[in-house]
N, C-alpha and C positions, 0 to 999 in steps of 0.2 A: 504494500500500500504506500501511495507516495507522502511525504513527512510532510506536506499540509491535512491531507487527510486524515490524518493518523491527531494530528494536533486538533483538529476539528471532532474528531470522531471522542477524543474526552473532554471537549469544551461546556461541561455543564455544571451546574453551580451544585449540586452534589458533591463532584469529584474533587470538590476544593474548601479547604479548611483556611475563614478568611484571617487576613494577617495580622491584623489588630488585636483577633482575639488568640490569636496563639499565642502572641506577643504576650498576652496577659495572663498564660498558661505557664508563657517561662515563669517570668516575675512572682508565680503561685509559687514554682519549685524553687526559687530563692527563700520566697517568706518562708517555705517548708522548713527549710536550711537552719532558719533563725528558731524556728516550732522546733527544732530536733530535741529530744531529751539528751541524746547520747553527746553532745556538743559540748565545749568548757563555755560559763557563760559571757565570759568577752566575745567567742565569736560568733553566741547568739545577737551580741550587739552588735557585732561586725557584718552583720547581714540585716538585721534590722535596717543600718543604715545603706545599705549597696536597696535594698528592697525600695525606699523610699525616695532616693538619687535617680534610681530606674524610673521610680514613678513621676518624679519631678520632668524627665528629660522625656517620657512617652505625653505628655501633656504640652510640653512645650515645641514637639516636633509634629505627633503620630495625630492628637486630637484636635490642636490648632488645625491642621491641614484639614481633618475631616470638619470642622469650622467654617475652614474658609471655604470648601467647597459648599455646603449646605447654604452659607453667604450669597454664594454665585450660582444659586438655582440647581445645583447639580442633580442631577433624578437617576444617573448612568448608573446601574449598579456594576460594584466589581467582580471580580469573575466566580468569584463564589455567592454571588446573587443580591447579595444589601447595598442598597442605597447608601450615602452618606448617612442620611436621619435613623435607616435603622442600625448601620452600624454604631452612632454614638451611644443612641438607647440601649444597646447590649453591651456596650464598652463599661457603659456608667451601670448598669444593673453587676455588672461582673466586679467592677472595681469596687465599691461601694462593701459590700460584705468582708474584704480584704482587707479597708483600711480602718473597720471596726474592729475585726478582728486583730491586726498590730495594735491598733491603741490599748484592746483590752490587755494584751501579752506585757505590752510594756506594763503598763499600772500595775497592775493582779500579779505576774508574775515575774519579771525582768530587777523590776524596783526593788520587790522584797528579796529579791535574791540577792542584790547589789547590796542589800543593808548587810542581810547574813554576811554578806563579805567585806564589810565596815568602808562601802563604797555606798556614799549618802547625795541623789540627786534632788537638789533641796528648792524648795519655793522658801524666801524672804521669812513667810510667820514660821518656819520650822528650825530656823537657826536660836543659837541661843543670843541673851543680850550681848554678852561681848563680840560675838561674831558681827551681829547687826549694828553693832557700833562703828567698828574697825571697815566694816563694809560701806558704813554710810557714811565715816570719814574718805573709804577709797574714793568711793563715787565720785563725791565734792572736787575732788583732786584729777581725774583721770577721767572720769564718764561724761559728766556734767556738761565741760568745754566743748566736746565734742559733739552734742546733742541739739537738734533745731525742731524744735515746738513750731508747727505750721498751722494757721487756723484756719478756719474755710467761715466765711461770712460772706455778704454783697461783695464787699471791696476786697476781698482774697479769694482766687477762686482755688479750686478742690486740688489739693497739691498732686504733684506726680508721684507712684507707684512704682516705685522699679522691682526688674523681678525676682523673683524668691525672696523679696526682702521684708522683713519680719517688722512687725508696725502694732504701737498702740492707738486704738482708734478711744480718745477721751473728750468725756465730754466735761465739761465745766459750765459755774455759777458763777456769777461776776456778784460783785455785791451790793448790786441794785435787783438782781434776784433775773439778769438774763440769761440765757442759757447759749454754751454755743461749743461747736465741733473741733478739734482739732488731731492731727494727725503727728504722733513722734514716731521715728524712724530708728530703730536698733542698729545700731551703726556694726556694719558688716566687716570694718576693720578689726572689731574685737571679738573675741571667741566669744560664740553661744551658750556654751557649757564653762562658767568659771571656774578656775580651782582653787578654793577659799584659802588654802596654803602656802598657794603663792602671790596671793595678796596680804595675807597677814603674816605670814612669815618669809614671804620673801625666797621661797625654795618649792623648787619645782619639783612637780610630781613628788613629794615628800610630804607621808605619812605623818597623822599627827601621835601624840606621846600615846595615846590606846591605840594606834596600828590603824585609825582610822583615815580615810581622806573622804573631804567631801567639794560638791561639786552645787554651784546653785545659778539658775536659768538666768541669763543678763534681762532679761524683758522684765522677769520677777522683780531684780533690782533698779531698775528706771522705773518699773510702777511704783515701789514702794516709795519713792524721790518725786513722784511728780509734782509736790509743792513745793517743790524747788523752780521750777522750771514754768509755775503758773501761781506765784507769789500772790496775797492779795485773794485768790481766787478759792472757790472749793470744788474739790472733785468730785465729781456726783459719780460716774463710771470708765472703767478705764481695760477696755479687752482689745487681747489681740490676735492680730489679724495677718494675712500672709496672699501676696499675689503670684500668681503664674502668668507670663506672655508668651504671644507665640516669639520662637528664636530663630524660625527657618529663615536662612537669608538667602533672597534673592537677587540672583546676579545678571546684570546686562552684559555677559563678561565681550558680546562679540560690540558692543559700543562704547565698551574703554579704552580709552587710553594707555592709562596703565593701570595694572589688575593689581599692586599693593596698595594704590592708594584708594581705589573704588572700593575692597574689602576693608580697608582702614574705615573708610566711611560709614557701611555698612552695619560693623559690628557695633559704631556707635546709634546705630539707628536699631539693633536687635532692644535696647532696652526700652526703646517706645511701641516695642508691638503689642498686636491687643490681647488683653485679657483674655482668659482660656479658664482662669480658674481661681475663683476666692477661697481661703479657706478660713475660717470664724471659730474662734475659741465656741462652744457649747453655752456658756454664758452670755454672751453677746444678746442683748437685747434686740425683737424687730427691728426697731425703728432706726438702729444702730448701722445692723446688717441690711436694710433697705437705703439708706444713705450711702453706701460704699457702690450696692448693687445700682442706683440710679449712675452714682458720678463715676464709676469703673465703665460704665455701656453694657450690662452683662445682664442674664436674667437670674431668677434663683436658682435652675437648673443647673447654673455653675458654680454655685456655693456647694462646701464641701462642710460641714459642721463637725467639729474635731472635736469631740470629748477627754482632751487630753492636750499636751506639747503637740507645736505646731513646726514641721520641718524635721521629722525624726531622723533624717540625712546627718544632721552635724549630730548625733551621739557616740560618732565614729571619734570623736574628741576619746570617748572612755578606753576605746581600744590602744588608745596612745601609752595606757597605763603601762609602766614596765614590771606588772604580775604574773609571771609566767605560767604559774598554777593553776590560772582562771585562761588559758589559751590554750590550743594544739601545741605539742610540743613542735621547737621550732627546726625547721630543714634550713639547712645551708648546703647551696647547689655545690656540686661536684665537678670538677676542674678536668676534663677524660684525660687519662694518661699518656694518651699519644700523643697528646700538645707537649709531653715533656719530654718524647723520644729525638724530637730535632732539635735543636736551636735554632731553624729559623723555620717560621711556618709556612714560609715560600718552596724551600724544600719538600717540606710534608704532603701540601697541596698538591702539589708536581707530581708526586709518588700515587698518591691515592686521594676518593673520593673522602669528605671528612662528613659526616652525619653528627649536629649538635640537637638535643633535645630541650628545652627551656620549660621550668625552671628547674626542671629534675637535674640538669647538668647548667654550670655556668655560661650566664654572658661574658664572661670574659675574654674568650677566646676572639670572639669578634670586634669587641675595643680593641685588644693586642693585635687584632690583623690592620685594623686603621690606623692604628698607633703605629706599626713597624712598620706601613707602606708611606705614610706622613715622614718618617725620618730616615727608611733608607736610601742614597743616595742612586740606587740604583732604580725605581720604583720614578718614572717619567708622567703618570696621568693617574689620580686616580678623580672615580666621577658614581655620584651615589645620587638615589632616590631618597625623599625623607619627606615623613608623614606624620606620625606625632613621633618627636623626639623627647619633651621633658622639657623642663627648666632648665636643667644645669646638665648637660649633654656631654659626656666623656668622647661622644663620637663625633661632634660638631665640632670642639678645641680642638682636636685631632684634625681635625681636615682645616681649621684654619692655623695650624701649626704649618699642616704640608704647605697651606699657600702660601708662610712668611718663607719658607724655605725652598721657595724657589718652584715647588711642581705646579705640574698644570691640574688644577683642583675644576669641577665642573657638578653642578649639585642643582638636581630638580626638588626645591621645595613648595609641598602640596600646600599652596596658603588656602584653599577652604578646605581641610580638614576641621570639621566642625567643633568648636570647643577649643580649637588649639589655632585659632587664625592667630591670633594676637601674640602667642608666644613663638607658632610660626614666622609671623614677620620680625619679629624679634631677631632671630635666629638667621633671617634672609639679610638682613640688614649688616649683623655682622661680620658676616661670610663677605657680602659685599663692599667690604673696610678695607679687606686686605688682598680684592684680588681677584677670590674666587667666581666661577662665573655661574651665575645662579640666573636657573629661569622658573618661572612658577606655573608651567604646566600647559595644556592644547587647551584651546578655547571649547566649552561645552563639556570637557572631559577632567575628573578630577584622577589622577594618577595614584595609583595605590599598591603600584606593585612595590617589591623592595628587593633592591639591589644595588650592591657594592663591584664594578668591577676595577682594577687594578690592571695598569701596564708598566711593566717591567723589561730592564735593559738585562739581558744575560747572552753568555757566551756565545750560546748557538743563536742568538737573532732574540727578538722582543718578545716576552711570552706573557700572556693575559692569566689573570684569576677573580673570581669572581666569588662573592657570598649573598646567594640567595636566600630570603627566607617569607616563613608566613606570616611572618609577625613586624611589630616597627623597629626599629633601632631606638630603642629606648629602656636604659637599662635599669629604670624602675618597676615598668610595667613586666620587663622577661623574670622581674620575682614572683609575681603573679598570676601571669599568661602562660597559658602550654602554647607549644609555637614548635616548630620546626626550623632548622635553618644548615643549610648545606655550603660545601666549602668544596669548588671543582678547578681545575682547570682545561678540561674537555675541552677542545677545541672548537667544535660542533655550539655548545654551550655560548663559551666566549663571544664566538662571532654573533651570536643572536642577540646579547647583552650591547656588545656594540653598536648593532643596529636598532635596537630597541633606543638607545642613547637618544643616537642620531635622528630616530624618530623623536623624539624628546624635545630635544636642543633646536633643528635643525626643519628641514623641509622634504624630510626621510619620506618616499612614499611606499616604502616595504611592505610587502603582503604577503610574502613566504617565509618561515622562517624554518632552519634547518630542525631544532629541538623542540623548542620551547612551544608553547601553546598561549598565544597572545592575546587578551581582549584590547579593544574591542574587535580586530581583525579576524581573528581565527579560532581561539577559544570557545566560544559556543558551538560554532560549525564541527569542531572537529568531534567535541565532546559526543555532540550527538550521533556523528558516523561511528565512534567508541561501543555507541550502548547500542546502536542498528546493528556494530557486527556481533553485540555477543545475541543477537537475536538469531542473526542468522547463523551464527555455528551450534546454535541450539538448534535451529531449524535439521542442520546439518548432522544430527546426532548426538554431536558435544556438548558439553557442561557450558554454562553458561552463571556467570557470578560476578557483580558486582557489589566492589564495598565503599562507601562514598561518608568523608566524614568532615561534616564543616558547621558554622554558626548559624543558615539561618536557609531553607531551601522556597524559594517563592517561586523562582521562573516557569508558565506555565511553560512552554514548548520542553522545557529539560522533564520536569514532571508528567506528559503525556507519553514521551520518551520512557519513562520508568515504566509507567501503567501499560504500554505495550509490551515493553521488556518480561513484566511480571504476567502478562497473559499468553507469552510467547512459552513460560518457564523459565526463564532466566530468577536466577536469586538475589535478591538483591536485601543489602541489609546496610543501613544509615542511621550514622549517629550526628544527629541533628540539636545541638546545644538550644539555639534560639527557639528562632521563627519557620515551624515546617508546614504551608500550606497544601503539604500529600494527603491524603486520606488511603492508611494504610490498612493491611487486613480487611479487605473490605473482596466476596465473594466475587469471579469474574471481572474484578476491577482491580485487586493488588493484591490479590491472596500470598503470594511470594513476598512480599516487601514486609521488613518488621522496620520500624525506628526506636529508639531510643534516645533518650537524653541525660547526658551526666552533668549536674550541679554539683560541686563540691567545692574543697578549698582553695582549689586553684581555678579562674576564669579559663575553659575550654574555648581556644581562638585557632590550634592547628587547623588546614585544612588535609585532606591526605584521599585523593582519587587512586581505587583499585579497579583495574577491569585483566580480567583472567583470563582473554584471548586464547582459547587452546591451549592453554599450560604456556604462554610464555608470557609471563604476569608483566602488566606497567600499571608501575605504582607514580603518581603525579603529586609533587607537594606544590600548592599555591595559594596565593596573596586573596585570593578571591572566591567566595561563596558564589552559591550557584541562585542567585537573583538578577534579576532582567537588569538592573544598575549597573553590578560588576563587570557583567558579559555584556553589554550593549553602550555605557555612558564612562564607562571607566579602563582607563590602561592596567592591565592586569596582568600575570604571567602564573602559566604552569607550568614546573621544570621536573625532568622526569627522573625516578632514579633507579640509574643501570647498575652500579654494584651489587654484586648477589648479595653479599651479605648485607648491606643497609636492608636492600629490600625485603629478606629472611628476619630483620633484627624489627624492622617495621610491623612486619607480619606477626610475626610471634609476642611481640611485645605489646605494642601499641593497640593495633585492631585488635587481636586475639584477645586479650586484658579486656577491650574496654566493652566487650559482648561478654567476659564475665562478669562482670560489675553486678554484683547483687545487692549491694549496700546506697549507693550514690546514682546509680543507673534507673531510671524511672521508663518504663515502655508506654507509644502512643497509642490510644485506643481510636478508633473509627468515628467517637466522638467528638473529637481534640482535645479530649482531656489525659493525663496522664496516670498510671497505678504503676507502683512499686513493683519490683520484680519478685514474683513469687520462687522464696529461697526452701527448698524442702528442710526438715527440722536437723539431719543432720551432715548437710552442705557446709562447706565454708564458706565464711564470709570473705569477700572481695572486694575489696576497693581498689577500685583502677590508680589512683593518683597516689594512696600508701601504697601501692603495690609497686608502681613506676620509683618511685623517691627509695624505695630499699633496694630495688633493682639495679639501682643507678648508684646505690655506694659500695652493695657486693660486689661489679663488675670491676670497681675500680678497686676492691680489697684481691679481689683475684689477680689484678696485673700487675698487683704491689707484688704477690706474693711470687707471680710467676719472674719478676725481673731478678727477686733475690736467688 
């Protein structure tokens, strides 16, 4: 059947599980995470807050959008059948139970367990009087200055809102007996969660003389001070309150001039977008929360009523605690030993493919590869892709080391990477001090692949190396991200990195490439001829298997593709972290396909494509999920890997582990919702991520032992 047909023939709103709400399916198995009994309770808090950041960032991206379409009449439903209007009505029915449920966790049981562990998160009346002394001395000193009482009257009109930022909405008496509005602002310079010990004694994160520390909400302390700040007057009421806007920025990029300063622009106009979402202390009187709701533009439909702390994002403050007792015991990644069998890793590369796993195994090997191509004098070009780096970037000072010293340094930085423009240009800016030649990317396309190649002067003629991976160069997040990232000098490789470059930089109009598998050129196309042949050697008599393991599966055409595959008998099995709009297990339509999802303590971000061709396996690690964005709007790469044993070590390791998973593994059901893996009573338990992390330090006790 020809591959429109085949794409047509599952185009029905059944066969698709819509994205919004899978999206709120994952964010379930996060808040699960935080629900676990078996967990230390910091990083019940540690997920509390990632759960509520999620929630903050799907509101300001996912529900604004479906906003503004409803705004602009949109009636189209998406491909699994709801309109905008009834997608949000089932967004806000789904969510709504969720973030009752967190509030009650936190109160009922998070707090009392915090006390048991003489960690006290305090409201203002719960301190003693010395503390609310020493506290309202601070204030006077330190909070006070910084603070702007706005009032809203005829002659003031209704201050600006900026977003997530946390506000007492108070009202006062004047003493003529009038009444009127005004709005303070929790100033977002100062932590949310104070630590009462390092205000009164001056020493951080230190316990007080009972072993206790406590912690008390800053909005708590500016309420209890507001007659300070409205002298003269009396406080009649005083709640608070919390905005969301939308953040998506829209870009003219093909009517710019130049694309840092139109995203400079931008980002400052992300804080005037519109309201998407109020959310009201539970106390808040009507008339309170119909004043916000009239001068915000919004209806009640987007009030959110908190019975509890508002923004449970920043309690990530507690996990800062250094109490190792109340947390997972901690991993520190592993260094592989073959980085210590050369001295130099140009050597190494030369010899063999190098397979690093993140954060089971260290990023450092890939600093020291930019590090050593930055200062050896032999090492003529190097030129790198970069996406979110971090603030303080070991692999940015490295490349602007190589450009004081002379190399030719060349750097595609993604400036709309979302959330990271600002530190982005930051980064473009000083790269461009010293030299380097930085361009920020193809107009309409945000670049997301990641690669490092390097050119070097050696004996026999100039020889390339390159460090591919799935993940960014940023060597904060590779403590928390599983990522994959490979170290080649394949020839075949090289050149396609080059050309990729030059596509980058330059007016490349490449459309072949030797290895790699390229979005938006070639990458989708090829993917799908991949899953047609193992159709047809199924057809053919043969086995037919697919193992696909990424963050987040949307693209319908890949997905129709699977649903053939799976009725052709081919096997297919995906581990699908995020957002999976398949509907698997489902008779005549996917009965071969199982998904699963692993939440756990490390964020699942590898991607790793298996197709079993007739026993002569290609295994593909790449930059990009399988969503119509990555493969259609984004520069992407899939790089393949030929060494037998990487791909034996991937196999058995990685995929094989993460389909045992019975602890942290959740399978998807045909309803999109997710059940725990049913573990028989006397199974072992498995955890893929403890499993990899023990894996990952025997290997290296074995090579210790074997060198001795």
């Amino acid at each position: 059947m020809p591959y429109k047909e085949i794409v047509k023939k599952y185009n029905l709103p059944q066969n698709f599980i819509n994205r919004e709400l899978s999206w709120l399916e994952f964010n379930r198995r996060v808040l699960e995470e935080a629900l676990n009994p078996e967990l230390p309770l910091l990083d019940k808090v540690k997920f509390i807050s990632i759960f509520s950041s999620n929630l903050d960032e799907f509101f300001m991206i996912r529900v604004s959008g479906l906003k503004e379409q409803i705004d602009a009449n949109v009636i189209e439903p998406s491909i699994d059948g709801l309109t905008p209007i009834e997608q949000l009505k089932k967004v806000e029915k789904e969510i709504q139970p969720m973030i009752q449920q967190i509030i009650d966790y936190w109160k009922n049981e998070i707090v009392p367990e915090l006390k048991k562990n003489k960690i006290y998160v305090c409201e203002f009346d719960e301190l003693n009087e010395t503390e609310q002394t020493r506290l309202n001395d601070y204030f006077k000193k330190e909070i006070f200055p910084v603070l702007t009482p706005l009032a809203f009257d005829p002659g003031r009109p209704f201050p600006y809102i900026s977003n997530l930022s946390l506000s007492l909405a108070v009202l006062v008496k004047k003493p003529n007996g009038e009444k009127h509005f005004a709005r303070v602002k929790v100033p977002s310079i100062l932590p949310r969660l104070m630590p009462i010990s390092d205000i009164i004694n001056n020493e951080k994160h230190k316990r007080n003389g009972n072993g206790s520390v406590k912690y008390i909400w800053l909005g708590s302390l500016i309420k209890r001070n507001l007659h300070l700040l409205f002298p003269a007057m009396e406080i009649l009421e005083a709640h608070r309150f919390r905005v969301t806007r939308d953040t998506d920025l829209e870009l003219q990029e093909d009517e710019a001039d130049d694309l840092l300063q139109v995203i400079e622009e931008t980002i400052k106009q992300r804080r005037f977008g519109t309201v998407v979402r109020l959310e009201v202390e539970s106390t808040m009187p009507d008339f309170i929360v119909d004043t916000l709701v009239e001068n915000l533009q919004i209806t009640r439909n987007d009030v959110h009523i908190i019975d509890g702390p508002l923004g449970l994002s920043d309690v990530m403050k507690l996990y800062e605690l250094p109490l190792h007792d109340l947390k997972e015991k901690p991993y520190h990644p592993v260094i592989p030993k073959i980085f210590e069998e050369e001295e130099n890793i140009f050597t190494l590369i030369k010899q063999r493919d190098v397979l690093i796993h993140h954060p089971f195994q260290s990023f450092n090997p890939v600093i020291d590869f930019i590090n050593t191509a930055s200062k050896d004098p032999d090492v003529l070009t190097i030129k790198q892709t970069l996406y979110r780096v971090g603030s303080n970037s070991p692999v940015v000072k490295a490349l602007i080391e190589a450009a004081e010293l002379g190399k030719q340094v060349a750097v595609l930085v993604e400036l709309k990477a979302r959330f990271d423009e600002e530190n982005n240009i930051y980064w473009a800016r000083e790269l461009e001090k010293v030299g380097v030649h930085v361009v920020y990317g193809l107009i309409g396309l945000k670049t997301h692949a990641k690669m490092t190649l390097v050119v070097r002067k050696e004996i026999d003629g100039v020889k390339r190396y390159v460090h591919l991976g799935t993940g960014n160069y940023n060597s904060t997040t590779a403590k928390i991200y599983t990522d994959l990232g490979l170290f080649t000098s394949d020839e075949d490789i090289c050149a396609d990195v080059s050309d990729i470059f030059n596509y980058l930089t330059g007016y490349s109009e490449q459309k072949e490439f030797k290895k790699l598998l390229v979005a938006p050129i070639t990458m989708k196309e090829k993917f799908l001829k991949k899953i047609y042949r193992e159709i047809d050697n199924v057809k053919a008599g043969e086995k037919g298997h697919l193992i696909f393991k990424m963050n987040s599966l949307v693209d319908p055409d890949i997905i129709a593709a699977l649903y053939e595959a799976s009725n052709n008998g081919v096997i297919i099995d995906l581990i699908v972290r995020g957002i999976c709009c398949l509907v698997p297990g489902v008779p005549g339509l996917s009965e071969n396909i199982k998904v699963i999802s692993i939440v756990g303590r490390y964020l699942e971000h590898s991607r790793v494509y298996y197709f079993y061709n007739k026993g002569k396996e290609e295994i593909y690690l790449s930059s990009a999920d399988l969503m119509t964005r990555n493969l259609e709007r984004r520069v992407e790469i899939a790089f393949p890997i030929e060494d037998d044993k990487i791909k034996n070590h991937l196999m058995k390791t990685l995929l094989h582990v993460s389909f045992k998973d019975n602890e942290k593994a959740k399978l998807l059901k045909p309803d999109g919702t997710y059940a725990r893996i049913e573990r028989a009573p006397d199974s072992k338990i498995v955890n893929s991520q403890e499993w990899l992390m023990n894996f990952a330090i025997k290997e290296n006790v074995k090579k210790n032992k074997q060198k001795i």
